[in-house]
C-alpha positions as protocol buffer text, in pm:
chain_id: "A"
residue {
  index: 1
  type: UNK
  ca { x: 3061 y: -306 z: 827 }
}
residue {
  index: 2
  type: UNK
  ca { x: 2834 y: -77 z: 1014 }
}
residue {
  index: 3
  type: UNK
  ca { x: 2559 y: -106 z: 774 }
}
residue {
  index: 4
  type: UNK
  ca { x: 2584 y: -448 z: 777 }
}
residue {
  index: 5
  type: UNK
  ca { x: 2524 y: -482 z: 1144 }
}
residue {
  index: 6
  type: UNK
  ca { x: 2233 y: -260 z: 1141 }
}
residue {
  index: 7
  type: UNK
  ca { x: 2080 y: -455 z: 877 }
}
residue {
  index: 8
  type: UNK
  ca { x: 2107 y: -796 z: 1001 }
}
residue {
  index: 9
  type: UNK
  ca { x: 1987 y: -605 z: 1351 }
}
residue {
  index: 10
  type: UNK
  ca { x: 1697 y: -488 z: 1187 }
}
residue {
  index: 11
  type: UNK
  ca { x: 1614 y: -827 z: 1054 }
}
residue {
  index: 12
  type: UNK
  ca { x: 1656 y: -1036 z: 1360 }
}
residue {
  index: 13
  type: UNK
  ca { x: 1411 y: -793 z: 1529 }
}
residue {
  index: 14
  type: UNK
  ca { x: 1149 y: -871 z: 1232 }
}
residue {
  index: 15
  type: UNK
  ca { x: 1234 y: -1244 z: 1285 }
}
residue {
  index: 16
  type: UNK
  ca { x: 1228 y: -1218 z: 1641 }
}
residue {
  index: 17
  type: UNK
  ca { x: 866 y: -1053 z: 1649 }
}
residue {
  index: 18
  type: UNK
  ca { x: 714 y: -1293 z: 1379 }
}
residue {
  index: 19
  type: UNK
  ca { x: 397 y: -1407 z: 1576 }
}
residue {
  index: 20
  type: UNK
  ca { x: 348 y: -1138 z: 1790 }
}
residue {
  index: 21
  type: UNK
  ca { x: 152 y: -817 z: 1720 }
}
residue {
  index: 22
  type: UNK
  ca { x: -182 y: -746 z: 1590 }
}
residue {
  index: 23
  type: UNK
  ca { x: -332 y: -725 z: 1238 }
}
residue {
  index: 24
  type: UNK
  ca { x: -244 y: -448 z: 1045 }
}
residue {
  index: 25
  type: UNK
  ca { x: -523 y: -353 z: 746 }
}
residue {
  index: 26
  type: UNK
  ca { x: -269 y: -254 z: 487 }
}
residue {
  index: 27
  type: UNK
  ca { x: 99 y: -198 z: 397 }
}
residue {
  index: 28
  type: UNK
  ca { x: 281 y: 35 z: 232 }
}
residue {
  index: 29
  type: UNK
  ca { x: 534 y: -67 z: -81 }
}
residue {
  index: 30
  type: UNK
  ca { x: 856 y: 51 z: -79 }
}
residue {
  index: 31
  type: UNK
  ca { x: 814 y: 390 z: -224 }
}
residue {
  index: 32
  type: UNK
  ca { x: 467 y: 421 z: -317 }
}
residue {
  index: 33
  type: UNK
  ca { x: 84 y: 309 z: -273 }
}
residue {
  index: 34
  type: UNK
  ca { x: -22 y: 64 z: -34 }
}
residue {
  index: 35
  type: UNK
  ca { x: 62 y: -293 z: -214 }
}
residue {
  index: 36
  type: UNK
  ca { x: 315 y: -573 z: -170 }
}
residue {
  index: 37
  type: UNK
  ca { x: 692 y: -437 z: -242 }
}
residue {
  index: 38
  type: UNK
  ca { x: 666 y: -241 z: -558 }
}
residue {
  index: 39
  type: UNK
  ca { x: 328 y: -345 z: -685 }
}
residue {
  index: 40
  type: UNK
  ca { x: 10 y: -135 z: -581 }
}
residue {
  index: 41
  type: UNK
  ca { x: -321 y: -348 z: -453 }
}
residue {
  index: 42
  type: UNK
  ca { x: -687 y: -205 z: -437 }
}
residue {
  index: 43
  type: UNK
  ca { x: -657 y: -106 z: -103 }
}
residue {
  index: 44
  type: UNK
  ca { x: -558 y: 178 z: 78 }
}
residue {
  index: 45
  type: UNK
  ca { x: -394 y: 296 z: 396 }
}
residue {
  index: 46
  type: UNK
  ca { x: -727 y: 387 z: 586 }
}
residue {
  index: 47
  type: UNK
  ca { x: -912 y: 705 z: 668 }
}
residue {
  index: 48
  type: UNK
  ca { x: -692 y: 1029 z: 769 }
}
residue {
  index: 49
  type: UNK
  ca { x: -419 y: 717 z: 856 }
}
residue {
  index: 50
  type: UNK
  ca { x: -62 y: 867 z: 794 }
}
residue {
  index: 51
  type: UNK
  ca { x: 202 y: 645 z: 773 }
}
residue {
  index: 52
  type: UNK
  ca { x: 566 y: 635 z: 751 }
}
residue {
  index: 53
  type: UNK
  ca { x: 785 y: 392 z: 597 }
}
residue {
  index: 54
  type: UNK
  ca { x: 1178 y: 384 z: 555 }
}
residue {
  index: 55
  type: UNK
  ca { x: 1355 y: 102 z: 369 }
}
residue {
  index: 56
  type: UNK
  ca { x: 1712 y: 20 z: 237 }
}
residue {
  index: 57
  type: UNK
  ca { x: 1756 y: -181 z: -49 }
}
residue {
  index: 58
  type: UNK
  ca { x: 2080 y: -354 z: -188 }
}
residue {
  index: 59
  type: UNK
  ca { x: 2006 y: -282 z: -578 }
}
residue {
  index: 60
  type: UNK
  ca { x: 2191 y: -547 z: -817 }
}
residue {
  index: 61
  type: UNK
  ca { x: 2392 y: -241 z: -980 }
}
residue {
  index: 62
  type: UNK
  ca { x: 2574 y: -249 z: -648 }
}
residue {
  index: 63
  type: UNK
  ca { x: 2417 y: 27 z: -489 }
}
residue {
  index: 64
  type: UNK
  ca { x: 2221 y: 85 z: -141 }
}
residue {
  index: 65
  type: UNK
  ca { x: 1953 y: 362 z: -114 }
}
residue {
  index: 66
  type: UNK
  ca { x: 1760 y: 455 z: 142 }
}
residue {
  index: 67
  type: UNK
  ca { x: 1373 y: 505 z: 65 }
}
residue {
  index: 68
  type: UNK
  ca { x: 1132 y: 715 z: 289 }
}
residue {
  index: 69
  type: UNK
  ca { x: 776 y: 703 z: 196 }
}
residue {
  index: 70
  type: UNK
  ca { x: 497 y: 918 z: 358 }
}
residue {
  index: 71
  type: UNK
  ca { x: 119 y: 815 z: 218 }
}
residue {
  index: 72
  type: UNK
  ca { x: -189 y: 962 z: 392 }
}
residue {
  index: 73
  type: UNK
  ca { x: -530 y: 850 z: 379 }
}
residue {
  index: 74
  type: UNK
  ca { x: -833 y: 1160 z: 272 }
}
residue {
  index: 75
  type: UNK
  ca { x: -1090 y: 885 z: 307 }
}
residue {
  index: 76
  type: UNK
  ca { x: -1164 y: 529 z: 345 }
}
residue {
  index: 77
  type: UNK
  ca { x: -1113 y: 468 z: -31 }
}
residue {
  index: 78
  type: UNK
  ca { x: -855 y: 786 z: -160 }
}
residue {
  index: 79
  type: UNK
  ca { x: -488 y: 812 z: -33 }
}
residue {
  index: 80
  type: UNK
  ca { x: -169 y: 1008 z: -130 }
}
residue {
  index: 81
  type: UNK
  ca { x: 167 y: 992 z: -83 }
}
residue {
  index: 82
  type: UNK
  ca { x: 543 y: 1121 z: -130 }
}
residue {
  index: 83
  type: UNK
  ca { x: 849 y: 903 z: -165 }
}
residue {
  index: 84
  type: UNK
  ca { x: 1227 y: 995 z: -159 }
}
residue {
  index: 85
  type: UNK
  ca { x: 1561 y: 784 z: -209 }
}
residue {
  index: 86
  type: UNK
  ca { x: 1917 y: 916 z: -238 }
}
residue {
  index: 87
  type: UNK
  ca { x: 2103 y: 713 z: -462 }
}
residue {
  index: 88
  type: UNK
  ca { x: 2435 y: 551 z: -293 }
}
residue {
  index: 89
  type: UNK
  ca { x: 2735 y: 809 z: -381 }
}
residue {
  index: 90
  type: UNK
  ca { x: 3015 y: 572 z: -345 }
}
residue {
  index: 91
  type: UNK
  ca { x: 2877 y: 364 z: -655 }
}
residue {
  index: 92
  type: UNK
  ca { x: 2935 y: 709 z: -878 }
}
residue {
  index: 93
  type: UNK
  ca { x: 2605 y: 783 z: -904 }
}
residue {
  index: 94
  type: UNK
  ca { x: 2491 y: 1052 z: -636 }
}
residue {
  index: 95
  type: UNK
  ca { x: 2179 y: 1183 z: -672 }
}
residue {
  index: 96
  type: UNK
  ca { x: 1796 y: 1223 z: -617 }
}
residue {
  index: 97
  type: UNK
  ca { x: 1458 y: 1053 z: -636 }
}
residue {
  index: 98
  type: UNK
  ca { x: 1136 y: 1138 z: -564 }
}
residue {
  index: 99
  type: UNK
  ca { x: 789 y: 1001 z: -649 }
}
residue {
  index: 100
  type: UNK
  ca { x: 412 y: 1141 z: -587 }
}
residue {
  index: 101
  type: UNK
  ca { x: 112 y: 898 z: -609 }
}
residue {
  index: 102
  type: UNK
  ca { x: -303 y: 894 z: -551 }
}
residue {
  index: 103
  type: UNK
  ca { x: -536 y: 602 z: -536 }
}
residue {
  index: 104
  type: UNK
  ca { x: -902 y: 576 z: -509 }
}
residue {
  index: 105
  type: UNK
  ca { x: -1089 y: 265 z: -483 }
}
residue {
  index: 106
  type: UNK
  ca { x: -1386 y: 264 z: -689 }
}
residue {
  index: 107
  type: UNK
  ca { x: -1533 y: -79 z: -555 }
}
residue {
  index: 108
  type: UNK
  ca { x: -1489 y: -255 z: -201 }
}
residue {
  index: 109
  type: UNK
  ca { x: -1477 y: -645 z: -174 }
}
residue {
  index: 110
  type: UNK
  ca { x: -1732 y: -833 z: -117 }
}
residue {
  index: 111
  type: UNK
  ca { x: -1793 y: -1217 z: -124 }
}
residue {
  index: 112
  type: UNK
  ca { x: -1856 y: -1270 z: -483 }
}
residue {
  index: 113
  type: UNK
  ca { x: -1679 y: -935 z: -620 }
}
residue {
  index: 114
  type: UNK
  ca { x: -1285 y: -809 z: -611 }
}
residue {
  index: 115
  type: UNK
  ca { x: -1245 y: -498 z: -535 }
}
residue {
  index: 116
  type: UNK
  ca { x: -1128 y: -254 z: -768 }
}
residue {
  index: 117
  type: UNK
  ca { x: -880 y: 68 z: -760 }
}
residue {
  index: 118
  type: UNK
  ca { x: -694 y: 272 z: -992 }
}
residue {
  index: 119
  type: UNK
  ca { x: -409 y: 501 z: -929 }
}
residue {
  index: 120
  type: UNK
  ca { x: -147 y: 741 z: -1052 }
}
residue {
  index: 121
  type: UNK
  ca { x: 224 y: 731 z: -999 }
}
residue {
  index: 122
  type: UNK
  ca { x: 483 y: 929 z: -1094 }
}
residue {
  index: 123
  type: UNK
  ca { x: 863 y: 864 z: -1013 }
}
residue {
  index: 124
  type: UNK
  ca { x: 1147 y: 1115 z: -1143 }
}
residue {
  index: 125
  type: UNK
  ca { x: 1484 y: 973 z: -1067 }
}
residue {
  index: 126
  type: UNK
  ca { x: 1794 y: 1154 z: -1205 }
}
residue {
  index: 127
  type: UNK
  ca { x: 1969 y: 859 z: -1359 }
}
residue {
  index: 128
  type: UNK
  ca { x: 1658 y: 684 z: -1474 }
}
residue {
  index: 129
  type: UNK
  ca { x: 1432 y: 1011 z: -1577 }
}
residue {
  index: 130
  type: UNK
  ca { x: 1065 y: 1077 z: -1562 }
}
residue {
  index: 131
  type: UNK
  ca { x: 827 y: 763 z: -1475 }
}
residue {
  index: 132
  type: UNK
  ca { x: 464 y: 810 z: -1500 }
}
residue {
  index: 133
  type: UNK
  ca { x: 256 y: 515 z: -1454 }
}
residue {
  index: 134
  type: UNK
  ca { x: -152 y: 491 z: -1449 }
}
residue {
  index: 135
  type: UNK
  ca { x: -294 y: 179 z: -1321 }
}
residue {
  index: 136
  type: UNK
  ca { x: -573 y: -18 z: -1243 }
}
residue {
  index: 137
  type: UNK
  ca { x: -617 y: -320 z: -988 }
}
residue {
  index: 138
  type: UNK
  ca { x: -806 y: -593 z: -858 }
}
residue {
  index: 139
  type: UNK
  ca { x: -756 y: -796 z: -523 }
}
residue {
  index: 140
  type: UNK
  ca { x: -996 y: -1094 z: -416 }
}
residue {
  index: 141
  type: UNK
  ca { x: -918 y: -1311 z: -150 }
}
residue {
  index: 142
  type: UNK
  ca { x: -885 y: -1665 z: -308 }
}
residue {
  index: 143
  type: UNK
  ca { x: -890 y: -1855 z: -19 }
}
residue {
  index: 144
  type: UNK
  ca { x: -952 y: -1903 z: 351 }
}
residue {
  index: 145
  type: UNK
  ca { x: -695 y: -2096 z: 516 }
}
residue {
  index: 146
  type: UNK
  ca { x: -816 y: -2242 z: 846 }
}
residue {
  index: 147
  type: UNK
  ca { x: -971 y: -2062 z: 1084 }
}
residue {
  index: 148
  type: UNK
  ca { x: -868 y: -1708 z: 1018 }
}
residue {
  index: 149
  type: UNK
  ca { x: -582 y: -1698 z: 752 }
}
residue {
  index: 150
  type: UNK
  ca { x: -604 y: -1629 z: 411 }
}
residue {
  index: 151
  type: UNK
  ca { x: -469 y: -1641 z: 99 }
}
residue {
  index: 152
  type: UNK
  ca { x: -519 y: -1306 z: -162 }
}
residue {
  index: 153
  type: UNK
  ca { x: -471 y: -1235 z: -528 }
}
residue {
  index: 154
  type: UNK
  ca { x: -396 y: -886 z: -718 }
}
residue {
  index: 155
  type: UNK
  ca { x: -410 y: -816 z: -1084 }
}
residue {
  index: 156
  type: UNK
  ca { x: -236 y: -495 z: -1196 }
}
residue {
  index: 157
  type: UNK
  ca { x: -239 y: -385 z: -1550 }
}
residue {
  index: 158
  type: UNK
  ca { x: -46 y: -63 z: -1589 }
}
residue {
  index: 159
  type: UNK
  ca { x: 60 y: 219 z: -1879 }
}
residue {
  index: 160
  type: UNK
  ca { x: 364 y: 336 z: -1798 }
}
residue {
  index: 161
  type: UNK
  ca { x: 597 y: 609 z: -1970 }
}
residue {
  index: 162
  type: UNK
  ca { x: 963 y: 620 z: -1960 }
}
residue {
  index: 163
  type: UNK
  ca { x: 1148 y: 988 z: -2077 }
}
residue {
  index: 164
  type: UNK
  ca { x: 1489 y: 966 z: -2051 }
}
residue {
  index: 165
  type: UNK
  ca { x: 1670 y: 1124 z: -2346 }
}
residue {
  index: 166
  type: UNK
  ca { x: 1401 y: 946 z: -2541 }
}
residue {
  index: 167
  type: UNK
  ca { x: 1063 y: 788 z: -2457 }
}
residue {
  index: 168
  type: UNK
  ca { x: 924 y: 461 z: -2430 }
}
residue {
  index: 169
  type: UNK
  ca { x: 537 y: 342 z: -2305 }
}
residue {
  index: 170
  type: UNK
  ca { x: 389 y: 18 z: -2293 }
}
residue {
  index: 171
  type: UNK
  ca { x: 116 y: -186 z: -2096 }
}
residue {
  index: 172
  type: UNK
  ca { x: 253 y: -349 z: -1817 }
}
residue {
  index: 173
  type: UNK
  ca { x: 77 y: -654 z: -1654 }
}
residue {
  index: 174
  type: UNK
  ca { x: 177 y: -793 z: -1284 }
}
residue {
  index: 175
  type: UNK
  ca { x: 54 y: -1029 z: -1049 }
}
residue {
  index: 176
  type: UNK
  ca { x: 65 y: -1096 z: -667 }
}
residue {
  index: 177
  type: UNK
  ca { x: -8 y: -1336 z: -400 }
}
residue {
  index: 178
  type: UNK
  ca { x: -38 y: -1268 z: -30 }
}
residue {
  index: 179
  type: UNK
  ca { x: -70 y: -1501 z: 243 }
}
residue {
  index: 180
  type: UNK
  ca { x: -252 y: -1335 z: 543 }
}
residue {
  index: 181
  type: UNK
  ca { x: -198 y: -1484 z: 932 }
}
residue {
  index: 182
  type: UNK
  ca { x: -393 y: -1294 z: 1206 }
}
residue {
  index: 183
  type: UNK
  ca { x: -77 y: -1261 z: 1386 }
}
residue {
  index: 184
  type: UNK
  ca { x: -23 y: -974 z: 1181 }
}
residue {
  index: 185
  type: UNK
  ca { x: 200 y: -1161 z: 940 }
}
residue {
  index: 186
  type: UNK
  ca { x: 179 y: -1120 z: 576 }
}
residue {
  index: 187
  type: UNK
  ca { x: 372 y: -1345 z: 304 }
}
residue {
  index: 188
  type: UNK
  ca { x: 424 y: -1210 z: -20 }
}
residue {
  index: 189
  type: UNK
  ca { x: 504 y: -1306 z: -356 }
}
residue {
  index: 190
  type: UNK
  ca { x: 475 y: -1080 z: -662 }
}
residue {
  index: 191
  type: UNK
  ca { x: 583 y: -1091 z: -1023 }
}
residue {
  index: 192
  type: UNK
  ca { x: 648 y: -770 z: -1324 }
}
residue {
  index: 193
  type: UNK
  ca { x: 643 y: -922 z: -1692 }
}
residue {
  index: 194
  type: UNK
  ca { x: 919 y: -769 z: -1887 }
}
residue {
  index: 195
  type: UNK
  ca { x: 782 y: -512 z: -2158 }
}
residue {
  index: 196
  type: UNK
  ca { x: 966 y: -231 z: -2359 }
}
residue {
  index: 197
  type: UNK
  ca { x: 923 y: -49 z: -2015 }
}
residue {
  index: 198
  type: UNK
  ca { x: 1018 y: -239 z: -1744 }
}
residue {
  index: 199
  type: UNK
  ca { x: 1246 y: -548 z: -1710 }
}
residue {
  index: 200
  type: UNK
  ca { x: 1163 y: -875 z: -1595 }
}
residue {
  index: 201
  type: UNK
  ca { x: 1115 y: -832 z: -1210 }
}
residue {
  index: 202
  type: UNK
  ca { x: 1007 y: -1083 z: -890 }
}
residue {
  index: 203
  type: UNK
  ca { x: 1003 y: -1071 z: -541 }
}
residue {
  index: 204
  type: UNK
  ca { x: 986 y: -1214 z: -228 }
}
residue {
  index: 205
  type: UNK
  ca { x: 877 y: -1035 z: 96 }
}
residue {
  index: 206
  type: UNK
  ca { x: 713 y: -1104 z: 503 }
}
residue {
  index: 207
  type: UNK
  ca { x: 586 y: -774 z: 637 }
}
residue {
  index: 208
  type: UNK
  ca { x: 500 y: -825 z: 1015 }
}
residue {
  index: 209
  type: UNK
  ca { x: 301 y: -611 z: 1310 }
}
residue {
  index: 210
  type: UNK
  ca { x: 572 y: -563 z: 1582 }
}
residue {
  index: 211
  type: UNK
  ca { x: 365 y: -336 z: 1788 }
}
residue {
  index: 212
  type: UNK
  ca { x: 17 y: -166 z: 1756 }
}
residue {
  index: 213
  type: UNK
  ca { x: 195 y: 99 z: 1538 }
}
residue {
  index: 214
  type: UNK
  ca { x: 503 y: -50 z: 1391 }
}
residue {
  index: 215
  type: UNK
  ca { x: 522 y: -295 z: 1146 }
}
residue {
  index: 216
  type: UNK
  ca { x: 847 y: -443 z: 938 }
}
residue {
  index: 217
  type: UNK
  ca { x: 919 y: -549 z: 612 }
}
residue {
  index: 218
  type: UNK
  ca { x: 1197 y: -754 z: 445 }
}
residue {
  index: 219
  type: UNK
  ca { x: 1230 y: -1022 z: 165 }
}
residue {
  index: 220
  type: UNK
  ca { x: 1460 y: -1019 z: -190 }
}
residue {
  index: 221
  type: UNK
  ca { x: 1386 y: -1002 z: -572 }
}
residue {
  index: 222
  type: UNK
  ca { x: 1539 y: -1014 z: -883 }
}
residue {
  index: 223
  type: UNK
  ca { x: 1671 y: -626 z: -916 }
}
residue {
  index: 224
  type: UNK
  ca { x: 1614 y: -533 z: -543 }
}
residue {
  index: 225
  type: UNK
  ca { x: 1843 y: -811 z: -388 }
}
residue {
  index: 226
  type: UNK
  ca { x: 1743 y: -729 z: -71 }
}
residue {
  index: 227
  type: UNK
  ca { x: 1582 y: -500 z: 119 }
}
residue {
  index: 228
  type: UNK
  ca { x: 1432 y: -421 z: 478 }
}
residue {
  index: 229
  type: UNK
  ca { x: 1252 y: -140 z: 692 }
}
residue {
  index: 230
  type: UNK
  ca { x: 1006 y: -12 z: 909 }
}
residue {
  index: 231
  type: UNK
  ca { x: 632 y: 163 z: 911 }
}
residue {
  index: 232
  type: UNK
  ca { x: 549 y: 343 z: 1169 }
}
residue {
  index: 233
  type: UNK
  ca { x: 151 y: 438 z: 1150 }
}
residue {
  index: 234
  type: UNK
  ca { x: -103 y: 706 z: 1300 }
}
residue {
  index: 235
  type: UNK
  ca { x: -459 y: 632 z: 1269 }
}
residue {
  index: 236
  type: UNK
  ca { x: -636 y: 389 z: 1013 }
}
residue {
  index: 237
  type: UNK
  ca { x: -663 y: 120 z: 1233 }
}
């Protein structure tokens, strides 16, 4: 019951704080690179920026782990990070997860070019195994919506490799959209194509600025039913 509450607290705060705030360059994914949820974009979280992030998802196997995810910023264009989740011991399956990651944007944005990153991203989870994916990415804004919102696109094509008892690897392609507000509001929608890798996977997510250094996130998907949390940031801005 007490989780519960502080879940359904946690989201009436994000709710309540919708248009306030101020724009925040980038945000984190749940345990990994700066990107939407679980999908890395070409950017990054900002020169010697360090930021925080913890996050508790509702899994569809009926479990609820908490995620903390540190990712620091060496330069405008290179960042690394550390995540952690414990999986949920009252589903049977107690237990540890970690993942390391580095990006570096080769290319900024400009009017008529995306810009372009590539990344490592390794994930080693005891009841899923080793997870090493290598990726690269494009994001263009698409759009400008009104005055100052705007509407963004990522391409992601991945190779990932799977060792669990045996191993699998295959190219995986995503895609996601992001709607940007200069209230600090940012509307996602992202999308994993099912491959001898990974299953099928979508999602849903609003990440919002709720003061100068705190942001939250929440939204649903096919595998992570729900989730919700907050970054807290140092520098980058």
């Amino acid at each position: 019951m007490n989780k519960h509450i502080s879940l359904v607290s946690l989201l009436m705060l994000c709710l309540v704080a919708l248009f306030s705030g101020t724009t925040q360059a980038s945000f984190p994914t749940l345990m990994g690179p700066t990107g939407l949820i679980e999908v890395p974009t070409a950017e990054t979280v900002g020169d010697r920026a360090l930021r925080l992030t913890f996050s508790v998802t509702d899994e569809d196997v009926g479990e609820q782990l908490p995620l903390l995810n540190l990712t620091y910023g060496l330069s405008p264009w290179t960042e690394i990070g550390f995540g952690y989740h414990r999986l949920d011991p009252t589903a049977g399956d107690a237990g540890d997860g970690i993942a390391l990651y580095a990006k570096y944007r080769f290319a900024d944005e400009t009017e008529a070019n995306p810009a372009l990153a590539g990344g490592v991203w390794f994930r080693d989870v005891d009841r899923f195994g080793e997870w090493l994916s290598v990726y690269g990415v494009v994001t263009k804004r698409l759009r400008t919506l009104g005055t100052l919102s705007s509407l963004h696109g990522h391409l992601i094509v991945s190779y990932q490799r799977r060792s669990n008892g045996e191993t699998v690897d295959d190219f995986v392609p995503s895609l996601g959209l992001e709607y940007r507000h200069p209230a600090g509001t940012s509307a996602v929608l992202e999308y994993v194509f099912e491959t001898d890798v990974t299953l099928e996977d979508y999602a849903i997510g609003i990440r919002q600025q709720l003061l100068p250094r705190l942001s939250g996130h929440l939204g649903f998907g096919k595998n992570s039913l729900f989730f919700v949390g907050l970054t807290y940031a140092l520098g980058g801005f």
